[in-house]
C-alpha positions as CSV (number, residue, x, y, z in Angstrom):
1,X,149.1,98.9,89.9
2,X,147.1,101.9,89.1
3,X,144.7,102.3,92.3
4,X,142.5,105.0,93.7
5,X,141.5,105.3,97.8
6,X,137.9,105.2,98.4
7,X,135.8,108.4,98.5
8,X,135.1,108.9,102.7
9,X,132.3,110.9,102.0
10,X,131.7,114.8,102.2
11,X,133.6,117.0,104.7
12,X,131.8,118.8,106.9
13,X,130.6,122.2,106.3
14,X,133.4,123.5,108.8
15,X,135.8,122.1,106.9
16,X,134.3,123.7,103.6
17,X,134.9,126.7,105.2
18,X,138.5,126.0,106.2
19,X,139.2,125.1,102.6
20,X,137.7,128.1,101.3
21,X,139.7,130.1,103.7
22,X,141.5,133.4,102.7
23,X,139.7,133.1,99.1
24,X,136.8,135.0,99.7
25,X,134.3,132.1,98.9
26,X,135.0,131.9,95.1
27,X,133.8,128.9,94.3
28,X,136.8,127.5,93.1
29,X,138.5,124.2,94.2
30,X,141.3,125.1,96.8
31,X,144.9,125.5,96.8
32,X,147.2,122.9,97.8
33,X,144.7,120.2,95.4
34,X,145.1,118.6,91.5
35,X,142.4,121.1,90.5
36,X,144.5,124.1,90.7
37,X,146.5,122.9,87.7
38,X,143.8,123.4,85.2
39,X,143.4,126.6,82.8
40,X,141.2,128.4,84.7
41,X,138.9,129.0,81.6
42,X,137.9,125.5,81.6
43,X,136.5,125.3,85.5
44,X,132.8,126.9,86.2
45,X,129.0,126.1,84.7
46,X,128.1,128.2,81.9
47,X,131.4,128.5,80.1
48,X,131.5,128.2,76.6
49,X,133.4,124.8,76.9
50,X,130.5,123.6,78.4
51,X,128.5,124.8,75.9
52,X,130.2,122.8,73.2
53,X,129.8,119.2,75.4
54,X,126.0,118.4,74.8
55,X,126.9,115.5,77.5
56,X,127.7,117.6,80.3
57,X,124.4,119.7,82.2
58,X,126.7,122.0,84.2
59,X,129.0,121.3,87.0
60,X,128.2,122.3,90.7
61,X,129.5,125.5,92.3
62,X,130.7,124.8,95.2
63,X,129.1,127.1,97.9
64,X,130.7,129.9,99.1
65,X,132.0,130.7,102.6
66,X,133.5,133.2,104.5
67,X,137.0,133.2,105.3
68,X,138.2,131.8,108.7
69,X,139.5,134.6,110.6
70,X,142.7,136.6,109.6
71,X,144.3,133.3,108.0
72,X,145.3,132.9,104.5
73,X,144.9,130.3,102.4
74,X,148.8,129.4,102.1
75,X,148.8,129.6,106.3
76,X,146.2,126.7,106.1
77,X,148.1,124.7,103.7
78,X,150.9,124.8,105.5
79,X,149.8,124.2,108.8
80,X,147.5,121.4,107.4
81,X,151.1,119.8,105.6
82,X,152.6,120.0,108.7
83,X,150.0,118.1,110.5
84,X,150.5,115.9,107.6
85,X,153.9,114.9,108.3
86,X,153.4,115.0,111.7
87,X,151.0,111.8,111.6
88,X,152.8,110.3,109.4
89,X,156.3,110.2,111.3
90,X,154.3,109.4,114.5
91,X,152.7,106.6,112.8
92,X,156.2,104.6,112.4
93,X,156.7,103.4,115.7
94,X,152.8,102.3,115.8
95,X,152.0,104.0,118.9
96,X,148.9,105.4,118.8
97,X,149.1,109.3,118.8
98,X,147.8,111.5,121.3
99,X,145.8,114.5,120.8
100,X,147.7,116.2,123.4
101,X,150.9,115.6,121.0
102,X,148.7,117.0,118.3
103,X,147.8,120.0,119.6
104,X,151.6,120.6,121.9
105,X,153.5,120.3,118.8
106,X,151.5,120.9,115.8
107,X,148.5,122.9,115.9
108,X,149.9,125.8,118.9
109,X,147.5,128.6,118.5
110,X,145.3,127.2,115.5
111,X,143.3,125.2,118.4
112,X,140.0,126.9,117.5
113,X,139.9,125.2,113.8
114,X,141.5,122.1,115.2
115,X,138.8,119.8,113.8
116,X,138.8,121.3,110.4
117,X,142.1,121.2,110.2
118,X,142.6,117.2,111.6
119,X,139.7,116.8,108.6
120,X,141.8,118.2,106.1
121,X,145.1,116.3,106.8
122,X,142.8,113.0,107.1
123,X,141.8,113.7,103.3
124,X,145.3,114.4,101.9
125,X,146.3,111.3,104.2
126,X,143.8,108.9,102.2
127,X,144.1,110.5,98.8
128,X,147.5,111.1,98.9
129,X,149.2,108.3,100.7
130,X,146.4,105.9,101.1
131,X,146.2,106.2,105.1
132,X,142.9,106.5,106.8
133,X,143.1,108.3,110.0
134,X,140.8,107.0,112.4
135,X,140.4,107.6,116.4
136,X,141.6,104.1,118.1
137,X,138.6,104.3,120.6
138,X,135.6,105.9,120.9
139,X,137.1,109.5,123.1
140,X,140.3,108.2,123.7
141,X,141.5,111.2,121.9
142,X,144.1,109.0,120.1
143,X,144.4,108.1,116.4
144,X,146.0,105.8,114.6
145,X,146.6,105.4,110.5
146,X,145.4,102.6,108.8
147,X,146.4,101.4,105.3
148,X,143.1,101.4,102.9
149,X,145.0,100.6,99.7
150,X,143.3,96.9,99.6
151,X,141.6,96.0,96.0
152,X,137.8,96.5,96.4
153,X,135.6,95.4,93.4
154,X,134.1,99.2,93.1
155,X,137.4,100.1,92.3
156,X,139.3,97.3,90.9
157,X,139.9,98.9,87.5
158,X,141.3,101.7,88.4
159,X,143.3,100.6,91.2
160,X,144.7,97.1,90.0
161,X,146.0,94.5,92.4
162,X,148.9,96.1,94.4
163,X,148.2,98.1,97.2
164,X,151.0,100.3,97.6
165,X,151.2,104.2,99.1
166,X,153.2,104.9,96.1
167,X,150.0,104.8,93.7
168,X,148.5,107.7,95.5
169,X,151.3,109.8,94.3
170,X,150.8,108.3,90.9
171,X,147.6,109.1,90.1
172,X,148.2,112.6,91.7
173,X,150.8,113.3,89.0
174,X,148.3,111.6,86.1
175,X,146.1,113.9,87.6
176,X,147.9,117.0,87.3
177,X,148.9,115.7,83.4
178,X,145.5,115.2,82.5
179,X,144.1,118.7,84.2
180,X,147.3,120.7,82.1
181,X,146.6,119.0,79.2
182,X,148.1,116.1,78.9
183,X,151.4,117.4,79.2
184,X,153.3,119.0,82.4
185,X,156.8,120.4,82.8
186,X,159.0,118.7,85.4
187,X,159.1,122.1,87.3
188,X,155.3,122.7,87.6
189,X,154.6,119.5,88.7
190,X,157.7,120.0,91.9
191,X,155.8,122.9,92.5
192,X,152.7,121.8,92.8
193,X,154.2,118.4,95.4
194,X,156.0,120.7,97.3
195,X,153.0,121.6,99.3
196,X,152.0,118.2,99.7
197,X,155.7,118.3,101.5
198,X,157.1,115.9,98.6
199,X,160.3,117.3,97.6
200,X,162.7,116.4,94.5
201,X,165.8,116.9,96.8
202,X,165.0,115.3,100.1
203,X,164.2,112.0,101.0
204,X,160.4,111.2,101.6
205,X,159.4,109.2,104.4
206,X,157.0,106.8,102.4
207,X,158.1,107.7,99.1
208,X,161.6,107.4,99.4
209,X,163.6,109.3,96.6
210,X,160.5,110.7,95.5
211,X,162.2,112.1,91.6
212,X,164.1,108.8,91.5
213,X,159.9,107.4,91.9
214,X,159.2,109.8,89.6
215,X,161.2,110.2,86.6
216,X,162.7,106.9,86.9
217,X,160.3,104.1,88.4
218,X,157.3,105.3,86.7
219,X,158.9,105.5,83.2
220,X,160.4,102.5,83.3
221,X,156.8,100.7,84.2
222,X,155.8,102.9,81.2
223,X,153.4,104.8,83.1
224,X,155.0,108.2,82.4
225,X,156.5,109.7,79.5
226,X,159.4,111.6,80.1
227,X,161.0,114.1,77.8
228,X,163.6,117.0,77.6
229,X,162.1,120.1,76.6
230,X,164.0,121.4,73.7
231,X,165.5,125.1,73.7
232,X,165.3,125.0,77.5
233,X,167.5,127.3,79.2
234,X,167.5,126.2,81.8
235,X,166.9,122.8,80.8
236,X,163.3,121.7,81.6
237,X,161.3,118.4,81.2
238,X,157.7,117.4,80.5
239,X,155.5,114.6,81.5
240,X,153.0,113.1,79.6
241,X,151.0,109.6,79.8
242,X,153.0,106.2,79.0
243,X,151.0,103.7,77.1
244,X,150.6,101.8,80.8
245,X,148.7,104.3,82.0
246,X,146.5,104.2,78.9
247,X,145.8,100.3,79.1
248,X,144.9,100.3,82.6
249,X,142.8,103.5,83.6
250,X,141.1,106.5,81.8
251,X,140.8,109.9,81.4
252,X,137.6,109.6,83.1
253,X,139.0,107.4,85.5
254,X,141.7,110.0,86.3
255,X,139.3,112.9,86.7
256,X,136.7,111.3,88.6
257,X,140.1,110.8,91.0
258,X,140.4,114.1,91.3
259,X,136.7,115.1,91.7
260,X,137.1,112.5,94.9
261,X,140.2,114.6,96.1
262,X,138.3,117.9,96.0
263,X,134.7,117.1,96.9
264,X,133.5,118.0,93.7
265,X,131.7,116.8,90.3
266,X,133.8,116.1,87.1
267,X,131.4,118.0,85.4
268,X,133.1,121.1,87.3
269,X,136.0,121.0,84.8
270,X,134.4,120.9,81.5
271,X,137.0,121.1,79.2
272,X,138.4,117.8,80.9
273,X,134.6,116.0,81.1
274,X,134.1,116.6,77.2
275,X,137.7,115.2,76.9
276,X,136.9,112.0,79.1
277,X,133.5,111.6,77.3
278,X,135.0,111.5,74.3
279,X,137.9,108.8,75.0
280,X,135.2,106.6,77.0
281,X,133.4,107.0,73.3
282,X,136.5,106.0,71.2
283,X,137.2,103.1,73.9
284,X,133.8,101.8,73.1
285,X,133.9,102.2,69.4
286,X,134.8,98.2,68.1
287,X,138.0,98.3,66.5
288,X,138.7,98.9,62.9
289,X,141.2,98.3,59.9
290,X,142.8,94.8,61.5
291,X,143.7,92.2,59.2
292,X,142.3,90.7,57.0
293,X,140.8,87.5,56.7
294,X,143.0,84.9,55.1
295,X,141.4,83.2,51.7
């Protein structure tokens, strides 16, 4: 089941600068992304993390830009999940969708970053829900969303044999396990879908009842874990692996998803590329201590 969208290719330096809106140009992977979730001592070349991985040669920095006018960050995000939402509701009576529509009822005075920002919600789109956004003619100046979830061999181990929108959320939250850790409280990771506009309380409009997904559907396939926190006042969860999960993807697997997500290198986390390296390692290893061999 486990299944990754295919990588579309770099965004455009405009939309670098977009993402790197309201932070100054600091390098780091942008809000609103799996990447935000992890310690912040383990992202950046030249740590001493690094240092202690012979295997990784240094991540990429990813190059700074100037912010985009008086915007913050959190004003992008929102009006980029907004545009998200948007498409996405259009898309169900599979009418094409206008740009006019676009820019009457979404985008209002954010017209000058238009293209950035319809490049942003086309990446969350893909990675998230496993929609490609593409324009129905050449200048028509209407879109439509097309399902890319179909098994290709370059990733058929990752992504298994069922194409359904509900793995991109999947391997957003293995993501976000993997990047904390390998374990997440229930809380962070609401906080963190929230501004994907994925909500524990409200029905989704792919997802359904996205915590029922959640905590129940992907525990019972036994691709999460799913414990109470003890001494929790109040009571709090945590997420961690199922043994599912383990069989049918990797740590590597997983970060190389979120590289994809954010335009970046795995080596960029190093902490979580020394961790990878070594489980590809241990997966390789031949097995020891079976039975033995009957006289």
């Amino acid at each position: 089941m486990l299944q990754k969208p295919r990588s579309r290719g770099r965004p455009s330096a405009q939309a670098e600068r977009v993402r790197e809106g309201g932070r100054g140009g600091d390098g780091r992977a942008p809000r609103g992304g799996v990447a935000e979730e992890a310690p912040s001592t383990s992202r950046g070349p030249g740590s001493s993390q690094e240092a202690r991985c012979p295997s990784s040669q240094g991540g990429r920095r990813a190059e700074a830009s100037p912010a985009v006018g008086p915007r913050s960050q959190k004003q992008l995000e929102l009006k980029v999940a907004e545009l998200v939402q948007f498409l996405l509701i259009k898309d169900q009576k599979k009418i094409p969708i206008k740009r006019t529509d676009i820019l009457k009822h979404v985008v209002g005075d954010y017209k000058d970053i238009f293209p950035d920002l319809l490049k942003l919600a086309a990446q969350r789109l893909e990675y998230v829900f496993g929609y490609k956004l593409v324009e129905l003619e050449p200048k028509s100046n209407s879109y439509i969303l097309i399902n890319t979830l179909e098994p290709v061999e370059e990733d058929a181990e990752v992504r298994g044999d069922q194409g359904t929108p509900t793995t991109g959320l999947l391997m957003i939250v293995l993501g976000l396990i993997f990047m904390k850790g390998n374990t997440i409280k229930e809380t962070e990771v609401w906080d963190f879908l929230r501004r994907l506009g994925v909500y524990p309380t409200k029905k989704h409009l792919i997802f359904g009842d996205p915590k029922k997904l959640i905590t129940e559907d992907f525990v019972r396939q036994r691709y999460l874990e799913y414990r109470r926190i003890p001494h929790t006042d109040p009571v709090d969860y945590e997420f961690q692996w199922g043994p599912r999960t383990n069989l049918e993807t990797s740590k590597m697997k997983v970060l190389k998803f979120v590289a994809k997500v954010h335009n970046q290198d795995p080596k960029d986390w190093p902490a979580q590329y020394c961790e990878a390296l070594a489980d590809e390692e241990a997966r390789a290893r031949p097995e020891t201590g079976g039975p033995a061999p009957s006289s």
